[in-house]
MARTI-6280 format. One record per atom (N, C-alpha, C): residue in three letters; x, y, z. Coordinates in steps of 0.02 Angstrom, whole numbers, plus 32768, in hexadecimal, padded with zeros to 4 digits. Example, Ala and Ser with C-alpha at 12.3 -4.5 7.8 and 13.67 -1.06 7.14 Angstrom:
! residues 2
ALA82947EE48186ALA82677F1F8186ALA82947F5B8186SER82827F908162SER82AC7FCB8165SER82858002818A
***
This chain:
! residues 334
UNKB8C46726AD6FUNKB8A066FAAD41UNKB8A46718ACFBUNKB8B566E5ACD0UNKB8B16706AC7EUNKB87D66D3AC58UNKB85766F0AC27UNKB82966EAAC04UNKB84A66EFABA8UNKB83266CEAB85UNKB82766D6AB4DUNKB7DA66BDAB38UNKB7E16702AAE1UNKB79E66E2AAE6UNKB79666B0AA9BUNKB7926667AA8DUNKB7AB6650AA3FUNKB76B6646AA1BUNKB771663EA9D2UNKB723660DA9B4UNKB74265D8A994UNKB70765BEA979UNKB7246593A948UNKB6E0657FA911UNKB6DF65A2A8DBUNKB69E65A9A8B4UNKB67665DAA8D2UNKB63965C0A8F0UNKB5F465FAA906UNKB5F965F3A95FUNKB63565D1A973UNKB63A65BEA9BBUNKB66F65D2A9E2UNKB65765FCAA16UNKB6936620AA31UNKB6966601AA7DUNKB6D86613AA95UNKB6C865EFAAD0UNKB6FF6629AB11UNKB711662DAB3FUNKB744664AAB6EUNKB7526617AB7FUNKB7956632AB75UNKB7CF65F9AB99UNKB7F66620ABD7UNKB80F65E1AC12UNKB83165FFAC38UNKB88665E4AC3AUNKB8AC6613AC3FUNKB8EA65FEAC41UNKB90465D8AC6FUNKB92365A6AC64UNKB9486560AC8AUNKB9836549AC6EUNKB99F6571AC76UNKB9FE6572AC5EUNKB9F1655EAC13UNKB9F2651CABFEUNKB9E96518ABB5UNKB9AF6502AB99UNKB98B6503ABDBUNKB94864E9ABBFUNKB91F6524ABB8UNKB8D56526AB97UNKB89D656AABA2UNKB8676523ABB6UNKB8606537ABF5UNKB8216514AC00UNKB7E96536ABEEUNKB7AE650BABC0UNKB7736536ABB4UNKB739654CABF0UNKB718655FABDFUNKB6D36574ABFAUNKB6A5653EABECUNKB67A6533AC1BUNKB6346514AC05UNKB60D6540ABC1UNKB6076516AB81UNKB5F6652BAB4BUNKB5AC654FAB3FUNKB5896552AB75UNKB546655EAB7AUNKB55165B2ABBBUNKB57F65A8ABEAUNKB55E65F7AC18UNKB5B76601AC0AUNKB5F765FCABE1UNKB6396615ABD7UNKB63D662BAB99UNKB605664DAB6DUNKB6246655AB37UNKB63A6694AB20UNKB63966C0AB50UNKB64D66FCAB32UNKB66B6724AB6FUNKB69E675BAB89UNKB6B66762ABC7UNKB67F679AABD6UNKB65867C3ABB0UNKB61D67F6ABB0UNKB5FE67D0ABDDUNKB5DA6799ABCCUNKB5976774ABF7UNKB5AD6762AC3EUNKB5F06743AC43UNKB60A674BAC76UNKB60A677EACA7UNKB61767BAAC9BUNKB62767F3ACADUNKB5DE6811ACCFUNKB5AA67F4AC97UNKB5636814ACA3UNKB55F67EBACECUNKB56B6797ACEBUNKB5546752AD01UNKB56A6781AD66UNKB5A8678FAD49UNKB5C4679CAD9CUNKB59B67E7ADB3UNKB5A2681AAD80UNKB5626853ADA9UNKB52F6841ADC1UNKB513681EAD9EUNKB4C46803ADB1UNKB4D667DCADF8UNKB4F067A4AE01UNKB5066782AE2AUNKB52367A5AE68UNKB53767DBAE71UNKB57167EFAE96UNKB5AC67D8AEA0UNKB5C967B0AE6AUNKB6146780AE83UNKB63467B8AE5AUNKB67D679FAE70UNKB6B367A6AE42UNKB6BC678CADFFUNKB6C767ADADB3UNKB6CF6783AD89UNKB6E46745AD88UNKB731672EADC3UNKB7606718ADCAUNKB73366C4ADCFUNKB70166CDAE06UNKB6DA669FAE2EUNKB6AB6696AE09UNKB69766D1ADCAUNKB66566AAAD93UNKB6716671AD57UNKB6BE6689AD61UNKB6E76669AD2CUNKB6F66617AD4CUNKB7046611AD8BUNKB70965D7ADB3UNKB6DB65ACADABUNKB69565CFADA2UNKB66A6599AD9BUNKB647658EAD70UNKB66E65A1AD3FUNKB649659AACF3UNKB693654FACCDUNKB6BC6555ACE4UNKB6E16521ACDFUNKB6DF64EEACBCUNKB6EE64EAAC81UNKB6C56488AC57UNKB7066463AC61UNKB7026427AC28UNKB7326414AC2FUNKB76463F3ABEFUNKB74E6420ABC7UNKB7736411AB8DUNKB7B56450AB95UNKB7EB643BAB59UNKB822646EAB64UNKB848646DAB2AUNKB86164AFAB0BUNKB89564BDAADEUNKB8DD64C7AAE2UNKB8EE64AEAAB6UNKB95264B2AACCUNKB95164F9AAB2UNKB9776529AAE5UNKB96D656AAADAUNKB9B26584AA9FUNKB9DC6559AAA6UNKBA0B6578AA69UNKB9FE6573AA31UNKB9D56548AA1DUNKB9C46534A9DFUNKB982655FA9D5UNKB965656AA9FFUNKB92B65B2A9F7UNKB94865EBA9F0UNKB99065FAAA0CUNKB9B36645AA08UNKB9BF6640A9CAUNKB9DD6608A9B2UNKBA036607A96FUNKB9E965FBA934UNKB9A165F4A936UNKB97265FDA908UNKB96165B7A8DBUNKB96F656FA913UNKB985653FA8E8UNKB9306502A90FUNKB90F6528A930UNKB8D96505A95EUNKB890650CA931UNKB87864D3A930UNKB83264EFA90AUNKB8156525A92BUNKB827652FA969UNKB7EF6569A98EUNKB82665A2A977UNKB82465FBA978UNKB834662CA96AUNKB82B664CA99FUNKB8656683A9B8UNKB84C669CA9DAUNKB82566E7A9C1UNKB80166FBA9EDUNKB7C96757A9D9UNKB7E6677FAA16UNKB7F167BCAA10UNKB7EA67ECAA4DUNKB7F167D8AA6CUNKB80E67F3AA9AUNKB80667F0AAF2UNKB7B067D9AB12UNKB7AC6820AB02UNKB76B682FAB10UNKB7396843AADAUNKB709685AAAD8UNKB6CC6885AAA9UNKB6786884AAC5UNKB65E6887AA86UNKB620688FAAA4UNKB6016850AA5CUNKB5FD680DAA78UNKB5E267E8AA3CUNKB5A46806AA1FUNKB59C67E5A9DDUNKB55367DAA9B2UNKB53F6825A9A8UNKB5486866A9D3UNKB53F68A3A9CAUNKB58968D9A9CCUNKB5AD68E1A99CUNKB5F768FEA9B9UNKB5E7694BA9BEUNKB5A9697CA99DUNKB59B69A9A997UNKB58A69BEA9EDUNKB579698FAA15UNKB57F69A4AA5EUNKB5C769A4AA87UNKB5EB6982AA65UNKB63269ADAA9AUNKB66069CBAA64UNKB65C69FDAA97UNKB6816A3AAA9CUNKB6BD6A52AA90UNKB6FD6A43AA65UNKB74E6A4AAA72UNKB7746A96AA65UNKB7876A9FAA9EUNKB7AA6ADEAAB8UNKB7EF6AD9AACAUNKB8046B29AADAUNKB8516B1CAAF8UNKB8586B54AB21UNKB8916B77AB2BUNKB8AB6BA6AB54UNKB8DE6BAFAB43UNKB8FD6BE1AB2FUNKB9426BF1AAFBUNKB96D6C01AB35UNKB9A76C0DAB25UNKB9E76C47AB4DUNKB9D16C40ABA1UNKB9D66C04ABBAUNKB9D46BE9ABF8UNKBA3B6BBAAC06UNKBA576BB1ABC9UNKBA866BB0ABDFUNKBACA6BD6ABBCUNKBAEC6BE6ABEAUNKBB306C16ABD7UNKBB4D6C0EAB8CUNKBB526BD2AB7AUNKBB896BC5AB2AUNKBB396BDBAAF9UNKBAFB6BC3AB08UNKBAE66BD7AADAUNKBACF6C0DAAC7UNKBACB6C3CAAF6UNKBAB06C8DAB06UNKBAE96CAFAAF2UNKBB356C8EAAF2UNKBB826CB5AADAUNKBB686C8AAA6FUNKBB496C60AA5CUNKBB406C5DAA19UNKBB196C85AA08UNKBAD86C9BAA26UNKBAA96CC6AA11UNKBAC76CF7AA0BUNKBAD86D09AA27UNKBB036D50AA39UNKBB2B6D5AAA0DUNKBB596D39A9E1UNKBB846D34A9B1UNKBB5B6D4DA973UNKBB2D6D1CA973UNKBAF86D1AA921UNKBADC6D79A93AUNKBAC86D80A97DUNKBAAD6DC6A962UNKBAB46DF5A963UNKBB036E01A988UNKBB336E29A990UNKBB3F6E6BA956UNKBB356E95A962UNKBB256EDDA92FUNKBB666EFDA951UNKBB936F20A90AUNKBBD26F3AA90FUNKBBC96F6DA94AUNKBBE56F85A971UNKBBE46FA0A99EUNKBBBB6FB9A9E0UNKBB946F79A9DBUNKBB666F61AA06UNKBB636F66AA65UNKBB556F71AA7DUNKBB826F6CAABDUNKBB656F16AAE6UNKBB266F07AAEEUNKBB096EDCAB05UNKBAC86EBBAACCUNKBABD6E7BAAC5UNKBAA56E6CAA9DUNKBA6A6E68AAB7UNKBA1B6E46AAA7UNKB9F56E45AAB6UNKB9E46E07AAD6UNKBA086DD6AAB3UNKBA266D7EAACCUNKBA456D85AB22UNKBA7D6DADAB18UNKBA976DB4AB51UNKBA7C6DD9AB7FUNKBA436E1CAB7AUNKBA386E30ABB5UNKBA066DF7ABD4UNKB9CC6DBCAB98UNKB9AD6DA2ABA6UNKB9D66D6CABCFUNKBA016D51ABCFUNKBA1F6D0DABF3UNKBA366D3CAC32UNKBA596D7BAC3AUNKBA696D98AC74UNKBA2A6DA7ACAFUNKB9FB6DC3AC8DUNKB9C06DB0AC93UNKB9A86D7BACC4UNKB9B66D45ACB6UNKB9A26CFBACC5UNKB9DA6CE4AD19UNKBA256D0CACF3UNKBA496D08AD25UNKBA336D23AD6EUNKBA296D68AD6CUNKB9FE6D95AD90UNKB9D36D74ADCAUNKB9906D6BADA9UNKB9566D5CADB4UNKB9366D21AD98UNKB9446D04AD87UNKB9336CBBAD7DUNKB9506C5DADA0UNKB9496C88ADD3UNKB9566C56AE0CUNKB9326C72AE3EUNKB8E86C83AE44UNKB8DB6C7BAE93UNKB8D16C4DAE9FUNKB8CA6C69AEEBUNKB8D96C45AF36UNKB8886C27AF2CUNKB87D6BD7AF41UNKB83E6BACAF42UNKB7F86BF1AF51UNKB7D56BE7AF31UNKB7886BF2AF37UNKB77B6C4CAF15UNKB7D06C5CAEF9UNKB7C26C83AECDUNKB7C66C8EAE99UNKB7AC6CCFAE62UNKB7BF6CBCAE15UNKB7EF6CE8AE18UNKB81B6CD3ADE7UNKB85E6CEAADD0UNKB8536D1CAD90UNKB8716D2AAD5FUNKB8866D49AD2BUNKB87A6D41ACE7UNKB83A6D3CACB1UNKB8246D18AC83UNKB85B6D0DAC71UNKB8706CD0AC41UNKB89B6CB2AC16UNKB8876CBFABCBUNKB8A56CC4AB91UNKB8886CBBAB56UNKB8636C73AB4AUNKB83B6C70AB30UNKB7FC6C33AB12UNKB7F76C50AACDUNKB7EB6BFDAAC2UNKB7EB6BF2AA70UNKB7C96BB0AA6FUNKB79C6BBDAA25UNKB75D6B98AA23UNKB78F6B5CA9E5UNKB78B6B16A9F3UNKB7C26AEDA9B8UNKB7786ACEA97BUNKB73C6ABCA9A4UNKB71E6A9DA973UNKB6E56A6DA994UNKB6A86A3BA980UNKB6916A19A999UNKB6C569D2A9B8UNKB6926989A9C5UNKB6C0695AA9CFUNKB6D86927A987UNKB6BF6954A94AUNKB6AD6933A916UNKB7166943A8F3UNKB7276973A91BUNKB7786983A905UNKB7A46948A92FUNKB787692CA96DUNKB7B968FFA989UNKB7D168BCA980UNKB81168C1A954UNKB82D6882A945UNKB853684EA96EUNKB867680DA96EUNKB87B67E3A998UNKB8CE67EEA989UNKB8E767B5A9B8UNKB92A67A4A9A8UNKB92D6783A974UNKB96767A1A94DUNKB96E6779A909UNKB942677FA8CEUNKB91767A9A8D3UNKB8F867DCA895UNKB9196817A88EUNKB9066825A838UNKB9246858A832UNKB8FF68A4A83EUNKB93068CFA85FUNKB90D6901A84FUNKB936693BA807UNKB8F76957A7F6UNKB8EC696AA7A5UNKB8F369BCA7A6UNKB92F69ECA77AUNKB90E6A2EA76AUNKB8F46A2EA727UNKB8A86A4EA745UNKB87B6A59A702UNKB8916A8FA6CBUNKB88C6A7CA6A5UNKB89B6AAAA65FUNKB8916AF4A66EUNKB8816B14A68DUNKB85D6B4EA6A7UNKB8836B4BA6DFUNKB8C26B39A703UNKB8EF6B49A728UNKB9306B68A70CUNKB9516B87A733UNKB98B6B8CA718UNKB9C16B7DA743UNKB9BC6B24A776UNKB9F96B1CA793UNKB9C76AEBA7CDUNKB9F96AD1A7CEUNKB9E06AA3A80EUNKBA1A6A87A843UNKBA0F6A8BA870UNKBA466A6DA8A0UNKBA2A6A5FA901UNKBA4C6A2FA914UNKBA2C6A0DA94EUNKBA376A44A986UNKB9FF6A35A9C8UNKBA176A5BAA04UNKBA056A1DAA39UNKBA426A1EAA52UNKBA4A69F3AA8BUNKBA2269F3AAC3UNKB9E469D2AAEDUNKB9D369FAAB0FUNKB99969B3AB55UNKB99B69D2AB78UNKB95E69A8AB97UNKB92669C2AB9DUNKB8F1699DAB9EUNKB89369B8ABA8UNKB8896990ABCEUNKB84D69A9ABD3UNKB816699DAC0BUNKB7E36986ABF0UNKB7B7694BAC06UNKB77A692EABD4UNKB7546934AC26UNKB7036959AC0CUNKB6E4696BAC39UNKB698695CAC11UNKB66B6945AC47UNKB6216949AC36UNKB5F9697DAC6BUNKB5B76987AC41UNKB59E69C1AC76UNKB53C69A6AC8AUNKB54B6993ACD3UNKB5336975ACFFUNKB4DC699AACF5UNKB4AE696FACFAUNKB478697EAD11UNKB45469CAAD32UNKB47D69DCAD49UNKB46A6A14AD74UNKB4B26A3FAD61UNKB4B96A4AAD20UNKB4EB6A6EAD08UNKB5386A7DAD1CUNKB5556A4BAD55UNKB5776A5FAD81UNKB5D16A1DAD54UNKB5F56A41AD27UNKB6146A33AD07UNKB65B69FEAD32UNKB65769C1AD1DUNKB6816985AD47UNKB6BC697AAD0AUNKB6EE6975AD34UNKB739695FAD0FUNKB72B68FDAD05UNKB72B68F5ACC5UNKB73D68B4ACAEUNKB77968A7ACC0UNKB7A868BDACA6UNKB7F868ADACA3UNKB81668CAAC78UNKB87168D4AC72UNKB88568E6AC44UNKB8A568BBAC21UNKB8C568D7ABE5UNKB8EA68ACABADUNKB90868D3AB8FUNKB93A68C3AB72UNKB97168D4AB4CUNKB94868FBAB0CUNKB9646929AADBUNKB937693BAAA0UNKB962694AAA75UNKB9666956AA3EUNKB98D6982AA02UNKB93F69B4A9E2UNKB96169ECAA12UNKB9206A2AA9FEUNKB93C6A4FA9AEUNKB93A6A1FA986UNKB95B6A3FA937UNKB9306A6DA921UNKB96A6A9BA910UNKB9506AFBA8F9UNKB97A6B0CA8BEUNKB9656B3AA89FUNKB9796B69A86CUNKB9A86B8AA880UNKB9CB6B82A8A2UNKB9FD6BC2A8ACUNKBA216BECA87DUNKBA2B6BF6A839UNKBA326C0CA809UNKB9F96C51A804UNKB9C46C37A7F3UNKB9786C60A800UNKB9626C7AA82AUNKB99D6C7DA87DUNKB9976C90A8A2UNKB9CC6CDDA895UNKBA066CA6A88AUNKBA596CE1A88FUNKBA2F6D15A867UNKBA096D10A825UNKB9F86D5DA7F9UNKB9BE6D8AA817UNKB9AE6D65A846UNKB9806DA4A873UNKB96C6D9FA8BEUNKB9726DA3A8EBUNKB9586D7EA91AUNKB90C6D83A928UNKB8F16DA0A915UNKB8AE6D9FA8EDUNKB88C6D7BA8D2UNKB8AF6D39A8BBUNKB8B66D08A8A4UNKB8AA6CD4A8C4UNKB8B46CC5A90DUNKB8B96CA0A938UNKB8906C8FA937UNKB8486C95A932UNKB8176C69A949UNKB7FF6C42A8FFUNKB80B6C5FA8C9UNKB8096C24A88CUNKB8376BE9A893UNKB87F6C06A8ABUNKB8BD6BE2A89DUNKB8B16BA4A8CFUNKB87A6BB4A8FFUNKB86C6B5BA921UNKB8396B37A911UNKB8036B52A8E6UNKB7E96B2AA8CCUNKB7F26AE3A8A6UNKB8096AB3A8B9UNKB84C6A83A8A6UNKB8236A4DA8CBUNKB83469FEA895UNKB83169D4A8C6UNKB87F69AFA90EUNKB86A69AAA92FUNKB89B69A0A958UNKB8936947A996UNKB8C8693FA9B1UNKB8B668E7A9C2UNKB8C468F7A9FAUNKB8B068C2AA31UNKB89B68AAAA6BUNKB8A56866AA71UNKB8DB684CAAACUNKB8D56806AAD8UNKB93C67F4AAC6UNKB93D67C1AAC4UNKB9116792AABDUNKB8F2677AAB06UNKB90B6787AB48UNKB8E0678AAB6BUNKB8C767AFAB9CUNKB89367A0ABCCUNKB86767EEABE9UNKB87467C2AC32UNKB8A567F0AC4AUNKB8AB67EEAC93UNKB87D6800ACC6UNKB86467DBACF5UNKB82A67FDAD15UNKB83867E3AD75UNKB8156807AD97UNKB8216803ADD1UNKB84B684BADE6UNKB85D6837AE27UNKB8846859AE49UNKB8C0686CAE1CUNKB8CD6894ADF7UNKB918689DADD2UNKB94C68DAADDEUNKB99368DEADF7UNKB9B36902AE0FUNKB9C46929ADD9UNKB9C16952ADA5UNKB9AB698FAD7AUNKB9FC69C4AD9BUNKBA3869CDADADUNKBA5969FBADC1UNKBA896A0AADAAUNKBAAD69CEAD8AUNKBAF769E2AD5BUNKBAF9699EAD31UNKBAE069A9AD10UNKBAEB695EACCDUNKBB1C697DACA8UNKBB576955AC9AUNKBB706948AC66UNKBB726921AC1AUNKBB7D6950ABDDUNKBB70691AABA8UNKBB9B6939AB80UNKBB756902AB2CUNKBBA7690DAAFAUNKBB736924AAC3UNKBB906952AA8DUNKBB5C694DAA4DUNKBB9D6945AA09UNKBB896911A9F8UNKBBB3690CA9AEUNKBB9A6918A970UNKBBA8692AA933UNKBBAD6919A8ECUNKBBCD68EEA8DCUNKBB9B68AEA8C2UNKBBD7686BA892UNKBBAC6880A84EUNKBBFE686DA821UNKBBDC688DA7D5UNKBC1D683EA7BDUNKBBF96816A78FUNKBC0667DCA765UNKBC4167B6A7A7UNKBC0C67B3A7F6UNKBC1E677CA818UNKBC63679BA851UNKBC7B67DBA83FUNKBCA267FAA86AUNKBC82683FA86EUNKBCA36841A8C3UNKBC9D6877A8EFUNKBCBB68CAA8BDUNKBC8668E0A8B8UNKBC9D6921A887UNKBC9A6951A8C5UNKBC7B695AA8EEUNKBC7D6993A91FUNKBC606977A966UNKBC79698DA985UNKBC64697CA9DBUNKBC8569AAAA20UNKBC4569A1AA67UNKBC4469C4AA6BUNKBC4769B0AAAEUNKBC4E69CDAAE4UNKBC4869BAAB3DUNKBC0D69F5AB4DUNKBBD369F3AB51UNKBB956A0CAB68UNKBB9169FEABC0UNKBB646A2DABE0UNKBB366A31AC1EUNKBB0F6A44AC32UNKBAD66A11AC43UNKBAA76A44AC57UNKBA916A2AACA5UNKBA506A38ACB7UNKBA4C6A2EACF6UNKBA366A78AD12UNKBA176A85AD63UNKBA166ABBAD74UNKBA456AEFAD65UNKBA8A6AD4AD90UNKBABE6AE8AD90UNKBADB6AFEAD68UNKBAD16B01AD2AUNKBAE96B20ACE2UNKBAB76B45ACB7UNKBA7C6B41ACF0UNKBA596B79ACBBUNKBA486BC2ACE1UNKBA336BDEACBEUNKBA1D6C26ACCAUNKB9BC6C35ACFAUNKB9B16BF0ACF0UNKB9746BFEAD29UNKB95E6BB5AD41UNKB9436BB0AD71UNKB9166B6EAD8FUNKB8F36B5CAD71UNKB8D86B07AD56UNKB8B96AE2AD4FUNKB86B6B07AD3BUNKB8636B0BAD89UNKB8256B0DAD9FUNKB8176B68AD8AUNKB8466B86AD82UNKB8246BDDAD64UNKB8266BC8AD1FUNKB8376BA1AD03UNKB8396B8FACB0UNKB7EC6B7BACBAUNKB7D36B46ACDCUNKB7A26B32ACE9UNKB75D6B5AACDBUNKB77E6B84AD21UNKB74A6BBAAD26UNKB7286BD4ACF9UNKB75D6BF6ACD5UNKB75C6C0FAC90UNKB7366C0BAC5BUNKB7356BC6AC5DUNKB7076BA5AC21UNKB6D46B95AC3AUNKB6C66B6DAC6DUNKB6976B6AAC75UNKB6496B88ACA7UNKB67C6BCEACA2UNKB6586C00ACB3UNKB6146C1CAC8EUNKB6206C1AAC55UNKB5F26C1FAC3FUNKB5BC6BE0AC2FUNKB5876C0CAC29UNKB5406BD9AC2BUNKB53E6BACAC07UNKB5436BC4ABCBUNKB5506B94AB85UNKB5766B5CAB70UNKB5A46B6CABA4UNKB5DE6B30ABB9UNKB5C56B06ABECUNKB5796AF8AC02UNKB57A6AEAAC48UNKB5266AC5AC33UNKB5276AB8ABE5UNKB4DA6A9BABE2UNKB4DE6A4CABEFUNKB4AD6A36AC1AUNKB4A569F7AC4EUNKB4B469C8ABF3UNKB4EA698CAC01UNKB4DB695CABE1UNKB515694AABA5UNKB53869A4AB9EUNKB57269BEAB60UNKB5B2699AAB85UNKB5E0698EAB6BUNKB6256974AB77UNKB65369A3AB4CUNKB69469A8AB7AUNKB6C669F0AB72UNKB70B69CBAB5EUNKB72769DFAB24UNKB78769C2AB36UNKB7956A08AB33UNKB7BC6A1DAB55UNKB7EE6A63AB62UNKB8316A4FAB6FUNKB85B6A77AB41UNKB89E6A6DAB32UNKB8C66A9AAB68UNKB8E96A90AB90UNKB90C6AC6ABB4UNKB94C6AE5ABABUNKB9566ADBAB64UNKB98D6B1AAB4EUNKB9D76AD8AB4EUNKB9F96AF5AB1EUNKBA466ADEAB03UNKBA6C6B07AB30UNKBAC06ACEAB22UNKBAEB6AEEAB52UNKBB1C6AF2AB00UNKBB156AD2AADEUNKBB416AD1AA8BUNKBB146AA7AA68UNKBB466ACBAA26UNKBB166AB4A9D0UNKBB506AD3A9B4UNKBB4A6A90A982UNKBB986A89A94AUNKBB7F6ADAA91BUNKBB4D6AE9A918UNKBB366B2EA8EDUNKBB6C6B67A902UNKBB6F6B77A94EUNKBBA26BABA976UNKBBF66BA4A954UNKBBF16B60A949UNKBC466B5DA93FUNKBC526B52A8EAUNKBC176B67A8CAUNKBC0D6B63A85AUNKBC1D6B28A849UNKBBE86AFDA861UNKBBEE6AACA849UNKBBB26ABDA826UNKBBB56AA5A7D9UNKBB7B6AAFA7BEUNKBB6C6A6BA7AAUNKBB366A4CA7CBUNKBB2069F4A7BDUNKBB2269F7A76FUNKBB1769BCA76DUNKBAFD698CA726UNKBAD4695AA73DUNKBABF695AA6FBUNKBA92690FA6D4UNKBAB368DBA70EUNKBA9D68AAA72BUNKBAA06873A750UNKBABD6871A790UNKBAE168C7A799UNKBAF968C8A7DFUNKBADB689EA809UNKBAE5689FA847UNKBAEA687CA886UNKBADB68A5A8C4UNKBA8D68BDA8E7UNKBAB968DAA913UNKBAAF68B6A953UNKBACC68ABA982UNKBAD46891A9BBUNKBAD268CDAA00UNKBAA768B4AA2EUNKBA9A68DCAA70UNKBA9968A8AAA5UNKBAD068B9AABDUNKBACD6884AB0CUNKBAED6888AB31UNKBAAF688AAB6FUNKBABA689CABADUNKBABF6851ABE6UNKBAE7683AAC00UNKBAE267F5AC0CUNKBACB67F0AC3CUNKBAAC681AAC6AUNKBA7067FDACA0UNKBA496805AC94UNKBA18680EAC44UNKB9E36805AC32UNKB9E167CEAC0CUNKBA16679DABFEUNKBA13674CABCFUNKBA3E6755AB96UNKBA2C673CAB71UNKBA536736AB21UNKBA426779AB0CUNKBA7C6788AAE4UNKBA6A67B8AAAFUNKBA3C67C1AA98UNKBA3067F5AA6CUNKB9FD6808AA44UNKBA136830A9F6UNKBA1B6816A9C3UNKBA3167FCA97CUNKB9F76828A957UNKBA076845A924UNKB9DB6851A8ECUNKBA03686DA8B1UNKB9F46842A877UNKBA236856A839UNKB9F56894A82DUNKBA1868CDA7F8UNKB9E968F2A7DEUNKB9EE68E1A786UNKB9BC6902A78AUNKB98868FBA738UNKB988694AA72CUNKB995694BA6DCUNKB991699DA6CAUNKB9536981A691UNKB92469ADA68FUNKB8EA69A3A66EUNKB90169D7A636UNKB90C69BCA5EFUNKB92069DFA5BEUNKB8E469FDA59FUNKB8A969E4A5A6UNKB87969FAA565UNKB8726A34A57CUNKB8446A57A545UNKB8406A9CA52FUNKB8196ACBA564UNKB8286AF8A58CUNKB7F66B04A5A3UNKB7CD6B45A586UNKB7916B1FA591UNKB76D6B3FA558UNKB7246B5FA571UNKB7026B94A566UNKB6D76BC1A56DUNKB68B6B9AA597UNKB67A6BB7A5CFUNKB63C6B98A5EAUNKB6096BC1A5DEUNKB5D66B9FA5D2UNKB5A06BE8A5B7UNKB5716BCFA5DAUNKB5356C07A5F2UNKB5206BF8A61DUNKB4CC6C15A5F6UNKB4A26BEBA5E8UNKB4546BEAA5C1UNKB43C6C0AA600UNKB4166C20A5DFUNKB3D16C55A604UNKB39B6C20A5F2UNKB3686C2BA627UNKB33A6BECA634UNKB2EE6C0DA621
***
């Protein structure tokens, strides 16, 4: 089952995918995939079966919603409406091989023997696959921002003046809410462009946890149910004035990464703080490529494209370089 979530003015609605149609939701208990999500904990159903019977019967031609030509728009995958300061957006770095061999490049010190990138992804290789009902091998975690950074398909995402570089990471997440009795439930995943500094990264790795402070996009849609997660294949491009400037053959899936799902899981939401009744989670699970590794340096109106085709249509975002000045924050004593 795939979900989008669209508005149109102060009115949002979930839609469900039907080849070219998005059938909506009943406009009164479908308007957001969060309430949903709450609708089926409370309930004990499956999202799948909450979504069944929330069903209306109005409907959008979905190409003309991809293509930005529908009065309705589409938003996120997922989020946390009316409050975005309650969910949470995270990731997990150097979970797959090409991108743990880029890190490794940027932090590579002349006569180095093993990097710190690489013992971390060997690491992962190791011990980050146990066997069901045990924990595996921490992964690196990285904190990206509230839900107030997550942009849709077909917005742009922006480096702020106070960056020095911006470029996409190919990647899939996980949209999760956290249940009544603290006990953290998988929404679904979706396609993402987890966009980072990598520039601000390459000059220190020290750096890393500013260099994701970034807004980054989600959807365009949120796969949910039963989903086979083991070897996806995809593509990530750069179009710059309408042609293909760089592209790429990506994978992710179990099978191409450096630990399980569910120890990424663990991980995060191991801790308490990650686990307060009511908060909603997107977690990024790491790149397999990014045009950054191979010295594609974007521009003004780039293009970047992430798609994985058993999660739906692509997922599009021009970028925006924010020229103004950046300039001094001062902070008054009260």
């Amino acid at each position: 089952m795939r979900l989008v979530q669209i508005a149109k003015g102060q009115e949002r609605r979930v839609g469900l995918i039907d080849g070219e149609q998005v059938r909506l939701l009943d406009p009164q208990r479908g308007r957001d995939v969060y309430s949903l999500a709450m609708e089926a904990i409370k309930k004990g159903m499956t999202l799948s079966s909450v979504v069944e019977n929330t069903m209306g019967n109005e409907a959008v031609d979905y190409p003309q919603l991809y293509q930005g030509t529908s009065p309705w728009k589409l938003l996120p995958s997922f989020d946390y409406p009316n409050e975005p300061a309650r969910c949470v957006v995270s990731g997990t770095g150097l979970t797959h091989k090409a991108s743990a061999e880029n890190r490794a490049a940027m932090h590579k010190k002349s006569g180095a023997e093993m990097t710190d990138s690489t013992r971390m992804y060997r690491m992962g290789l190791d011990a980050g696959r146990p066997v069901e009902g045990e924990i595996g091998v921490q992964p690196e975690w990285f904190y990206k921002g509230n839900g107030s950074i997550l942009r849709a398909h077909g917005e742009t995402l922006t480096i702020p003046p106070y960056s020095w570089d911006g470029g996409e990471e190919p990647e899939v997440a996980g949209a999760y809410v956290i249940a009544l009795d603290r006990s953290p439930c998988r929404v679904g995943l979706t396609m993402g462009n987890e966009f980072s500094d990598h520039r601000m990264e390459q000059r220190n790795y020290l750096y890393l946890a500013p260099s994701k402070l970034r807004n980054c996009s989600i959807g365009p849609e949120l796969i949910v149910g039963e989903t086979e997660f083991q070897n996806v294949p995809g593509t990530v491009a750069i179009r710059r004035d309408g042609n293909v400037l760089w592209s790429k053959e990506i994978w992710t899936g179990e099978k191409n990464m450096s630990h399980t799902v569910a120890n990424l899981e663990h991980h995060h939401f191991k801790y308490e703080m990650h686990r307060r009744p009511g908060d909603a989670h997107v977690h990024f699970f790491g790149a397999d490529a990014f045009s950054f590794g191979d010295g594609v340096e974007l521009q003004q109106g780039d293009v970047m494209e992430v798609a994985f085709a058993e999660f739906g249509k692509s997922l599009q975002n021009p970028l925006n370089i924010d020229k103004s000045v950046d300039g001094l924050v001062k902070v008054r004593a009260l």
